[in-house]
TORDRENRO-136169 format. One line per 3 residues: number of its first residue (from 1); their letters; for each residue x, y, z of N, C-alpha, C, CB. Coordinates in Angstrom, 1 decimal. Glycine has a CB too. Example, Ala and Ser with C-alpha at 12.3 -4.5 7.8 and 13.67 -1.06 7.14 Angstrom:
! TORDRENRO-136169
1	as	13.2/-5.7/7.8/12.3/-4.5/7.8/13.2/-3.3/7.8/11.3/-4.5/9.0 ~ 12.8/-2.2/7.1/13.7/-1.1/7.1/12.9/0.0/7.9/14.1/-0.6/5.7
END
This chain:
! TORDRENRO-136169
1	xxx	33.2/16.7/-40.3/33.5/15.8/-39.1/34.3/14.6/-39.6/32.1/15.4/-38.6 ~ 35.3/14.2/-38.9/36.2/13.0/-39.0/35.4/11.9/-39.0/37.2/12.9/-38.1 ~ 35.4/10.5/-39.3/35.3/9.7/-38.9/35.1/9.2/-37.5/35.8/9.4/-39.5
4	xxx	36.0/9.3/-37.3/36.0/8.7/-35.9/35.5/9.5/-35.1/37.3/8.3/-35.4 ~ 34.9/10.5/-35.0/33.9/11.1/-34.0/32.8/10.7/-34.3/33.7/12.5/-33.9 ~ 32.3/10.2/-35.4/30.9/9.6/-36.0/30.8/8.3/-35.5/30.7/9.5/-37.7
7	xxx	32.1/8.0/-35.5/31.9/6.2/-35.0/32.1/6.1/-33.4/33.3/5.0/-35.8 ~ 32.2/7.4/-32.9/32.2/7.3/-31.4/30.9/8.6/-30.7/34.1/7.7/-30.8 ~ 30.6/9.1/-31.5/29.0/9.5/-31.5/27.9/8.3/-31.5/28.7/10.5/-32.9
10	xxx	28.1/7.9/-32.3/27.2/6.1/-32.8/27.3/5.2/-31.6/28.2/5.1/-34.4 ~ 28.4/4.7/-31.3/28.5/4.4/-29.8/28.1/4.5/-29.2/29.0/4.5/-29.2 ~ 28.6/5.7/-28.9/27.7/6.4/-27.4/26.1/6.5/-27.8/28.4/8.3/-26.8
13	xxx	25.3/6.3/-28.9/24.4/6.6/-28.5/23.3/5.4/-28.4/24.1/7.7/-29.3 ~ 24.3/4.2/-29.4/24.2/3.0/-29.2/23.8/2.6/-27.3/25.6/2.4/-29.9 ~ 24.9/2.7/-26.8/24.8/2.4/-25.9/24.0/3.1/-24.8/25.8/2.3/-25.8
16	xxx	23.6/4.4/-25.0/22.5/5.0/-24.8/21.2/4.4/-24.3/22.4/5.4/-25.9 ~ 21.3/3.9/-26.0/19.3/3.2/-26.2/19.8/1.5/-25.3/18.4/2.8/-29.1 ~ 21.0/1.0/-25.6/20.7/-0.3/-24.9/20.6/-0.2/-23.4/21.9/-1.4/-25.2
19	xxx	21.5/1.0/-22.8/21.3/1.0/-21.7/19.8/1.4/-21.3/22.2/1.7/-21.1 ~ 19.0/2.5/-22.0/17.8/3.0/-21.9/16.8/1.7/-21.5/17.4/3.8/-23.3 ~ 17.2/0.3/-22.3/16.9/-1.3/-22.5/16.8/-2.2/-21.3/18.1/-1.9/-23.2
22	xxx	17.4/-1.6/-20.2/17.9/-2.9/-19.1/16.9/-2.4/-18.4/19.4/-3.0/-18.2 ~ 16.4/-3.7/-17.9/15.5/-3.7/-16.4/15.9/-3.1/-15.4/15.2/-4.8/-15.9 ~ 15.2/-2.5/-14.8/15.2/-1.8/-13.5/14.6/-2.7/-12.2/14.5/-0.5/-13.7
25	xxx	15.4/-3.2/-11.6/14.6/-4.4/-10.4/14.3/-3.4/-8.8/16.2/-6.2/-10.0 ~ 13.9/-3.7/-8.2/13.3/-2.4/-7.2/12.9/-3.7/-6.0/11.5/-1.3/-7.9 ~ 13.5/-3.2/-5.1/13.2/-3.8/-3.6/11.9/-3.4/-2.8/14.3/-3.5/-2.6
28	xxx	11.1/-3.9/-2.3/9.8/-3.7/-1.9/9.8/-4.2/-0.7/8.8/-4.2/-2.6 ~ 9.3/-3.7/0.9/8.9/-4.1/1.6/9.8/-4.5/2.9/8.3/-4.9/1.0 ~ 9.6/-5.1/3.6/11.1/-5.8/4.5/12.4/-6.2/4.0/10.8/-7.1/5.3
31	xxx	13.4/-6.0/4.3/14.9/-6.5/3.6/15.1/-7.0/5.3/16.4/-5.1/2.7 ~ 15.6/-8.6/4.8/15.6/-9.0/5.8/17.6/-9.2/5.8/14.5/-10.3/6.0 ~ 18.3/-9.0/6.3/19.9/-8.9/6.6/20.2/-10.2/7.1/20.3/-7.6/7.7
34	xxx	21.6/-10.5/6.6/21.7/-11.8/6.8/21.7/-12.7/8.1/22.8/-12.0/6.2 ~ 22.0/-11.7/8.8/21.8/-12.5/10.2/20.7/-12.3/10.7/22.7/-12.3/11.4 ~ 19.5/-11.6/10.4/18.5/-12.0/10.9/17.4/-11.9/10.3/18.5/-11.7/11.8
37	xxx	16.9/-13.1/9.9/15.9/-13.4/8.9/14.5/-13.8/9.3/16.5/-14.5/8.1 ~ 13.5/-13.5/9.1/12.6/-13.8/9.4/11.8/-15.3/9.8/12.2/-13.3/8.8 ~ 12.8/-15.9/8.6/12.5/-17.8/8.8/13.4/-17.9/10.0/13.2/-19.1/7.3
40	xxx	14.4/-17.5/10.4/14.9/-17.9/11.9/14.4/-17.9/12.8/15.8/-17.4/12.3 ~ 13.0/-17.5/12.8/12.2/-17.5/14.4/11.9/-18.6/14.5/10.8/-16.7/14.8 ~ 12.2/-19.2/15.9/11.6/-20.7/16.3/10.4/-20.7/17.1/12.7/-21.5/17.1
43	xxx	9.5/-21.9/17.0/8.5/-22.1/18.0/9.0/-22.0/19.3/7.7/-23.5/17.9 ~ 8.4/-21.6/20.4/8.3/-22.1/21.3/9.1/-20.9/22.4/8.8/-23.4/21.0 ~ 10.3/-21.1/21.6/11.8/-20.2/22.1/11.6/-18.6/22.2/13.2/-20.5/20.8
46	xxx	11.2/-18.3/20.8/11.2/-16.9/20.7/9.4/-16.0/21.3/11.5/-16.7/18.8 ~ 9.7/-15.0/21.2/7.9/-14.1/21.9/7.7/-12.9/21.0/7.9/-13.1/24.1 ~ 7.1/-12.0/21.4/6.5/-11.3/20.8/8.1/-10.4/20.9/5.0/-10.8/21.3
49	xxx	8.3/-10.0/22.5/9.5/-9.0/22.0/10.6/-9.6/21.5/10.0/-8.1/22.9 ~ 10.9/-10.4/21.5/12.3/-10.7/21.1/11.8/-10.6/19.5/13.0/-12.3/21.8 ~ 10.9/-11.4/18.7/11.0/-11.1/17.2/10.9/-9.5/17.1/9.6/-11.9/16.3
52	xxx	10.2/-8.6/17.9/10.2/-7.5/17.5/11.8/-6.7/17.5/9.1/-6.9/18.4 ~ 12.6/-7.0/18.8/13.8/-6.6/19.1/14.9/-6.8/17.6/14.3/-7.5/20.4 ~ 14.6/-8.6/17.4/15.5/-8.6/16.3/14.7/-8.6/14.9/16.3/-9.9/16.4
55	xxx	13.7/-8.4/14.3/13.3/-7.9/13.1/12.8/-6.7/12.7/12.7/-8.4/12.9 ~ 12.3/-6.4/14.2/11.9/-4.7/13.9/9.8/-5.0/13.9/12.9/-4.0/11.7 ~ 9.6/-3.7/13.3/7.9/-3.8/13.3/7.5/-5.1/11.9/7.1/-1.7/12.8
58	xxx	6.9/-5.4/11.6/6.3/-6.2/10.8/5.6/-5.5/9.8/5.5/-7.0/11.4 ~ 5.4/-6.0/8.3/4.4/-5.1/7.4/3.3/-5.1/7.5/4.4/-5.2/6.3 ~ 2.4/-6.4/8.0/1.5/-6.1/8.2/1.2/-6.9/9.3/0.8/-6.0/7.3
61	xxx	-0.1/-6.7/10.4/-0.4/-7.4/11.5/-1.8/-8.0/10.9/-0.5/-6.6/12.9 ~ -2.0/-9.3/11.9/-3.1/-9.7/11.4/-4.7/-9.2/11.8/-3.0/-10.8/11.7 ~ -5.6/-8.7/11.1/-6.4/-7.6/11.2/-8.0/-8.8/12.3/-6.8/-6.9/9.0
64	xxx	-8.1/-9.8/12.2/-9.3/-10.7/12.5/-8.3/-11.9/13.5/-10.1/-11.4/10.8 ~ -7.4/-11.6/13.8/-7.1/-12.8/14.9/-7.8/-12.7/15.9/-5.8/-12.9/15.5 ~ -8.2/-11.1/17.1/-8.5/-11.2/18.1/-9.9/-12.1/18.6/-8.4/-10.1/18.2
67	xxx	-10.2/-12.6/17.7/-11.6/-13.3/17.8/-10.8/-15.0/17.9/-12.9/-12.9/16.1 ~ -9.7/-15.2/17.2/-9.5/-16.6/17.4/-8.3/-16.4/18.2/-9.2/-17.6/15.9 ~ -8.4/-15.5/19.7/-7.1/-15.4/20.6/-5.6/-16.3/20.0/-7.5/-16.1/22.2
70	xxx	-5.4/-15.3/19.0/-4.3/-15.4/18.2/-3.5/-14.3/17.7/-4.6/-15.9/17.4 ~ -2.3/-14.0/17.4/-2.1/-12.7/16.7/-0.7/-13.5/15.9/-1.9/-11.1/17.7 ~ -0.9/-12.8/14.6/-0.1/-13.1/13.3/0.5/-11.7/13.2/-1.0/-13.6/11.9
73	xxx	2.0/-12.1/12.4/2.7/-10.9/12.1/2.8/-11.3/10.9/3.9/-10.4/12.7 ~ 2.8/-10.2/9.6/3.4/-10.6/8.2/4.7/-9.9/8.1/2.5/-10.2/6.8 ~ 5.5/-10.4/7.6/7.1/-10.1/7.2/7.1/-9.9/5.7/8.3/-11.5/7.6
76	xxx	6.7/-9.0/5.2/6.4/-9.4/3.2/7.5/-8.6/2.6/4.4/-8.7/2.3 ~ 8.2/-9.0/2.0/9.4/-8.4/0.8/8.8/-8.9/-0.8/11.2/-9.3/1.1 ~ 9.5/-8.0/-1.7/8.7/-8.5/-2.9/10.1/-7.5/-3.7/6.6/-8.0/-3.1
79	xxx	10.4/-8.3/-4.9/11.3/-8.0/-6.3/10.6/-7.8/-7.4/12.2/-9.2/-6.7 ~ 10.6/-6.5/-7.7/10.0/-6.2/-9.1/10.8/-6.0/-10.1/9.3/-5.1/-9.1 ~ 10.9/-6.1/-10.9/11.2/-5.8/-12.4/10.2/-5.2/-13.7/11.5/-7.1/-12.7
82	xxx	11.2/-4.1/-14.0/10.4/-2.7/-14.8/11.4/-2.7/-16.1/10.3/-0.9/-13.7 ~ 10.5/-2.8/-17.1/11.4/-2.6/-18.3/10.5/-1.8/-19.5/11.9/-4.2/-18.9 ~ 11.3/-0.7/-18.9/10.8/0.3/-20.2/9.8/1.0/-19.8/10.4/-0.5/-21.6
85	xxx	8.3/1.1/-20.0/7.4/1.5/-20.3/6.1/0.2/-19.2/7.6/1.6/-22.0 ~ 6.7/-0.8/-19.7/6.2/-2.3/-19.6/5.2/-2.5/-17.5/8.3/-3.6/-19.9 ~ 4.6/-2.8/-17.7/4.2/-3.1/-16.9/5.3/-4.0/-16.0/3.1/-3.5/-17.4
88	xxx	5.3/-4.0/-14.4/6.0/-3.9/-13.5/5.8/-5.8/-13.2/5.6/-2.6/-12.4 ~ 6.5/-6.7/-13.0/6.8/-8.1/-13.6/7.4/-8.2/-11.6/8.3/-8.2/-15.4 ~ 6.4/-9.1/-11.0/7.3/-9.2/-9.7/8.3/-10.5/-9.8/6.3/-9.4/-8.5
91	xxx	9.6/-10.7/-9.9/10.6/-11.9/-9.7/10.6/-12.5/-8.7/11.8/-11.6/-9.8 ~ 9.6/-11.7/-7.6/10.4/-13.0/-5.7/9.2/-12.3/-5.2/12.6/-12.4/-4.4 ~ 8.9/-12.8/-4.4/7.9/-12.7/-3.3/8.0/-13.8/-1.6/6.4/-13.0/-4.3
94	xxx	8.5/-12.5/-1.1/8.4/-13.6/0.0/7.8/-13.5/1.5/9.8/-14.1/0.2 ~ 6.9/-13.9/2.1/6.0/-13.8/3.2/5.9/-14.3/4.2/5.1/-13.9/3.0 ~ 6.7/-14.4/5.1/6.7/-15.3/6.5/5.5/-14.9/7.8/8.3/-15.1/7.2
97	xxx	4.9/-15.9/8.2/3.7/-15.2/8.8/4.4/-16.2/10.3/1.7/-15.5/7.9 ~ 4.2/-14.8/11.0/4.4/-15.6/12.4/3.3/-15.5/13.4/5.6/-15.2/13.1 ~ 2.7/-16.5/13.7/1.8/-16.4/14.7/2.0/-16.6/16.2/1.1/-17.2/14.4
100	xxx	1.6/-16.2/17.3/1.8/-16.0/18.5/0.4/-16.3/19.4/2.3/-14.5/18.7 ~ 0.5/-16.8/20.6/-0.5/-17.4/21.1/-1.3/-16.4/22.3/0.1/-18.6/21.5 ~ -1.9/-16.3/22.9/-2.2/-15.1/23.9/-1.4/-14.9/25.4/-3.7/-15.2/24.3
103	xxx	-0.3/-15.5/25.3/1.0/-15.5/26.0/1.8/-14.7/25.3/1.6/-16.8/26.3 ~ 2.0/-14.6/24.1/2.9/-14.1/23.3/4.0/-14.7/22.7/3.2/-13.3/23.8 ~ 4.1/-16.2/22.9/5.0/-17.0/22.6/5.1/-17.5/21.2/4.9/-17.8/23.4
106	xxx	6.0/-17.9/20.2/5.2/-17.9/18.9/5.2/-19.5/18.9/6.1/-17.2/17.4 ~ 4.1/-19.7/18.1/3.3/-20.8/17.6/3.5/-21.5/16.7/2.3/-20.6/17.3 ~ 3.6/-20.6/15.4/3.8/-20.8/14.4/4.6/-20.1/13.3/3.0/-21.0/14.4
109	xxx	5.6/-21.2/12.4/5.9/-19.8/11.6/5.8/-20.4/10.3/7.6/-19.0/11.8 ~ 5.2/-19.6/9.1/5.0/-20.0/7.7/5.9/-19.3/7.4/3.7/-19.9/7.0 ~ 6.0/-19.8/5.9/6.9/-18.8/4.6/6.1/-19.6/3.5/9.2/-19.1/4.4
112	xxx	5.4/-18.2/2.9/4.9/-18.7/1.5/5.5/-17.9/0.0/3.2/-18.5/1.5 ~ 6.0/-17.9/-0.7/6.6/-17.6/-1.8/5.7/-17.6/-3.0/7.8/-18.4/-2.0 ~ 6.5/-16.9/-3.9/5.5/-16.1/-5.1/4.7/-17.6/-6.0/6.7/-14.9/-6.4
115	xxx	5.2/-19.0/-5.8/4.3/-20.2/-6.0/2.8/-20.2/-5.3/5.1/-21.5/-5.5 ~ 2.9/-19.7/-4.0/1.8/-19.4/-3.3/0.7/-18.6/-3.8/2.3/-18.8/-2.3 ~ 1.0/-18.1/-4.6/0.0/-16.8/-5.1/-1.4/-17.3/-5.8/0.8/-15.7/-6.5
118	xxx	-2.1/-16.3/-5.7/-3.9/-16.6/-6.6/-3.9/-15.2/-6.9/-5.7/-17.3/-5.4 ~ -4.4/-15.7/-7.8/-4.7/-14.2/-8.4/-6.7/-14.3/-7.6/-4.4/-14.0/-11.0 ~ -7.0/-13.1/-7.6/-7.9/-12.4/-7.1/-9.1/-11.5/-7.8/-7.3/-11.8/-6.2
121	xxx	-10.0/-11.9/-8.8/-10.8/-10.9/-9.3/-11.9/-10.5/-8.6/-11.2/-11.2/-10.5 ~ -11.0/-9.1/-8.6/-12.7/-7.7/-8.1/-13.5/-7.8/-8.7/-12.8/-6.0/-8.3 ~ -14.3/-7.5/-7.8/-15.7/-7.3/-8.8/-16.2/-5.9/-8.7/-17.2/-8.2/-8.3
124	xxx	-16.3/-5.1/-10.4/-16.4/-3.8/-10.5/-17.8/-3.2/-10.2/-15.9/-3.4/-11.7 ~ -18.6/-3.6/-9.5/-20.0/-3.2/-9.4/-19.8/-2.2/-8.7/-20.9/-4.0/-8.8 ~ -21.1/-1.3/-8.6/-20.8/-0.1/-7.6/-22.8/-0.3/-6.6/-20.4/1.9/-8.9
127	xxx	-22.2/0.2/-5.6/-23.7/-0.4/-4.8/-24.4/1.5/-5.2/-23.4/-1.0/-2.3 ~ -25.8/0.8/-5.1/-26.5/1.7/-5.1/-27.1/2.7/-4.2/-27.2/1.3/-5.6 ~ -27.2/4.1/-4.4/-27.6/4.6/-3.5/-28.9/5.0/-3.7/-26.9/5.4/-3.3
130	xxx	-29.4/5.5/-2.4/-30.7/5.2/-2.4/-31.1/7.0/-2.7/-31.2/4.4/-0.6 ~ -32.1/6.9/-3.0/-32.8/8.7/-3.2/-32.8/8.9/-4.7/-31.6/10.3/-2.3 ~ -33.2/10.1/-4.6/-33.4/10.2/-6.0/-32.4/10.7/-6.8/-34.5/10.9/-6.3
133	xxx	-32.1/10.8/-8.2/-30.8/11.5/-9.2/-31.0/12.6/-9.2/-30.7/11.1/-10.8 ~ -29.9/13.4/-8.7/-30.2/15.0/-9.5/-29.7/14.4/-11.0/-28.9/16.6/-8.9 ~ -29.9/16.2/-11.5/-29.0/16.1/-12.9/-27.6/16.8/-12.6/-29.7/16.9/-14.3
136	xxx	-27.1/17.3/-13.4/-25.7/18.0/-13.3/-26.5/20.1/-13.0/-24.5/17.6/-15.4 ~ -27.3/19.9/-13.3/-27.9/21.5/-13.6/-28.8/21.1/-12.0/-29.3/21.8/-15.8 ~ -29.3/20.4/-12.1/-29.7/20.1/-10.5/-29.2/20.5/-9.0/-29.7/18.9/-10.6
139	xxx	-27.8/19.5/-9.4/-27.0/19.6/-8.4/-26.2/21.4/-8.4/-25.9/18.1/-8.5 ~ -25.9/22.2/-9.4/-25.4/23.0/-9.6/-26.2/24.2/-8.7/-25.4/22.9/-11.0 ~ -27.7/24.4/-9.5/-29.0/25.2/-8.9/-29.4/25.3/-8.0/-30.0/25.1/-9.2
142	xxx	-29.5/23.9/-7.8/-30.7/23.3/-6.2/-30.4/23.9/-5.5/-30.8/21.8/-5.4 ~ -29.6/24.7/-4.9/-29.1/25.4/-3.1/-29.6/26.9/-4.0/-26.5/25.3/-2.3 ~ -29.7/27.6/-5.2/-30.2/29.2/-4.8/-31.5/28.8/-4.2/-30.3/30.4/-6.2
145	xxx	-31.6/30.0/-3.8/-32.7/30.6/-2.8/-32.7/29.7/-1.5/-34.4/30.5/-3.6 ~ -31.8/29.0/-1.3/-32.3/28.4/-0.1/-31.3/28.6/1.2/-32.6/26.7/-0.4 ~ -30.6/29.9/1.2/-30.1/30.5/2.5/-30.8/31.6/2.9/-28.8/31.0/2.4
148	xxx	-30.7/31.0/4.4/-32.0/32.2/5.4/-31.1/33.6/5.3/-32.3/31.6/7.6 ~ -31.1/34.3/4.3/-30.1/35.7/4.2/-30.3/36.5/5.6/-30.8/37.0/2.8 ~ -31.4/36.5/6.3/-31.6/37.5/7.1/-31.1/36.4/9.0/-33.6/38.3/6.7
151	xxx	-30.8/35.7/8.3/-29.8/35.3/9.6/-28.1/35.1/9.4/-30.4/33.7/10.1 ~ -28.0/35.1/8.3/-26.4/35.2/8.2/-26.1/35.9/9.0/-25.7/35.8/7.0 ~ -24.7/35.4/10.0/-24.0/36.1/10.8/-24.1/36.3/12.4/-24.2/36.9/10.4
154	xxx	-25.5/36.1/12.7/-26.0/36.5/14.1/-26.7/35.0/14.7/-27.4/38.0/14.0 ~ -26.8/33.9/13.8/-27.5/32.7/14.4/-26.2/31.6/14.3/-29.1/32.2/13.5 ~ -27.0/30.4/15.0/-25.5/29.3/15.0/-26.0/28.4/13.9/-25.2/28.2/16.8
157	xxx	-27.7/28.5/13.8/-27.6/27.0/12.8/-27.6/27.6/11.3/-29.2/25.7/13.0 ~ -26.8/28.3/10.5/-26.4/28.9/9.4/-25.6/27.6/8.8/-25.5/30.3/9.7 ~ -26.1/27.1/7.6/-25.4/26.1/6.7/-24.1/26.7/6.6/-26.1/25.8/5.3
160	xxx	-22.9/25.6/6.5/-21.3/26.1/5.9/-20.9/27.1/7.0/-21.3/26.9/4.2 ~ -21.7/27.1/8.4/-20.8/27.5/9.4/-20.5/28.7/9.9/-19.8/27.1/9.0 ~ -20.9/29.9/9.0/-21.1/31.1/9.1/-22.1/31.4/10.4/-21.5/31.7/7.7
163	xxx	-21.2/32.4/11.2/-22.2/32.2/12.4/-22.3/31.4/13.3/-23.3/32.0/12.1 ~ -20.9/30.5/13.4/-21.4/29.0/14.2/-21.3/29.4/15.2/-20.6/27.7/14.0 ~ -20.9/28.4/16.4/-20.9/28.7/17.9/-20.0/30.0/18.6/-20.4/27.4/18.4
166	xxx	-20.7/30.8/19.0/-19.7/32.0/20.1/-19.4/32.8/19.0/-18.0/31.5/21.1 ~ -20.6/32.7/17.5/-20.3/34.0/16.3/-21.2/35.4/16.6/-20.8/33.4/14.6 ~ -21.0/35.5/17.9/-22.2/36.8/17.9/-20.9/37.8/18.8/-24.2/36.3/19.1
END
């Protein structure tokens, strides 16, 4: 081999591993287009259809308004960044919440950004269930002997359905 195929093998493979290197950024959620952005809804002016006409459906609606005769829309977009292997790093977060009144007129509009954030710890408990534990050999066993053999087929209340309604 010449030289210069070693030094343009090496290159290319250089460039390879650096490109293998670069972050990968990923769009999440609503893309809002320049002319119409979700912070452009005004009080008062705009309603339910017209934000719907010019933004489209919303990502999420608000699940507990109907009790405070209110309804919220969320608008949520989010920028991630992925490098490598590496756990996924969000760069932007952005959330405009518009609220509407039981006329449908909007009320209110927020924008809260990834400054906004709290982090949130679960709690890993698991609730208990009530009755007693099989074992693994328990749960495995426990059902022989306990199908009525001499009704398979001809009755309706046959466990797992065999026989069920209009099986005669």
């Amino acid at each position: 081999m010449n030289k210069s195929l070693v030094k343009l093998i090496a290159i290319a493979a250089a460039g390879a591993v650096l490109a293998g290197c670069n972050p990968t950024l990923r769009t999440h959620g609503y893309i809002a287009t320049e002319e119409e952005k979700p912070q452009a809804v005004e009080t008062g002016t705009d309603t339910k259809a017209s934000v719907l006409a010019r933004l489209g459906n919303p990502s999420v609606k608000g699940t507990f308004d109907e009790e405070l005769d209110s309804d919220t829309w969320y608008y949520m977009s989010a920028v991630r960044q992925r490098f490598a292997y590496l756990r996924p790093i969000i760069e932007d977060r952005t959330i405009t919440a518009i609220s509407f009144d039981q006329d449908g007129q909007v009320t209110k509009v927020a924008e809260y950004g990834l400054e906004d954030s709290q982090y949130v710890n679960y709690v890993d408990r698991k609730t208990p269930t009530r009755g007693r534990q099989l074992s693994i050999l328990e749960q495995i066993f426990g059902t022989l002997g306990r199908l009525p053999t001499d009704r398979i087929g001809g009755q309706q209340d046959v466990p797992g359905g065999a026989g069920g309604p209009g099986g005669r």
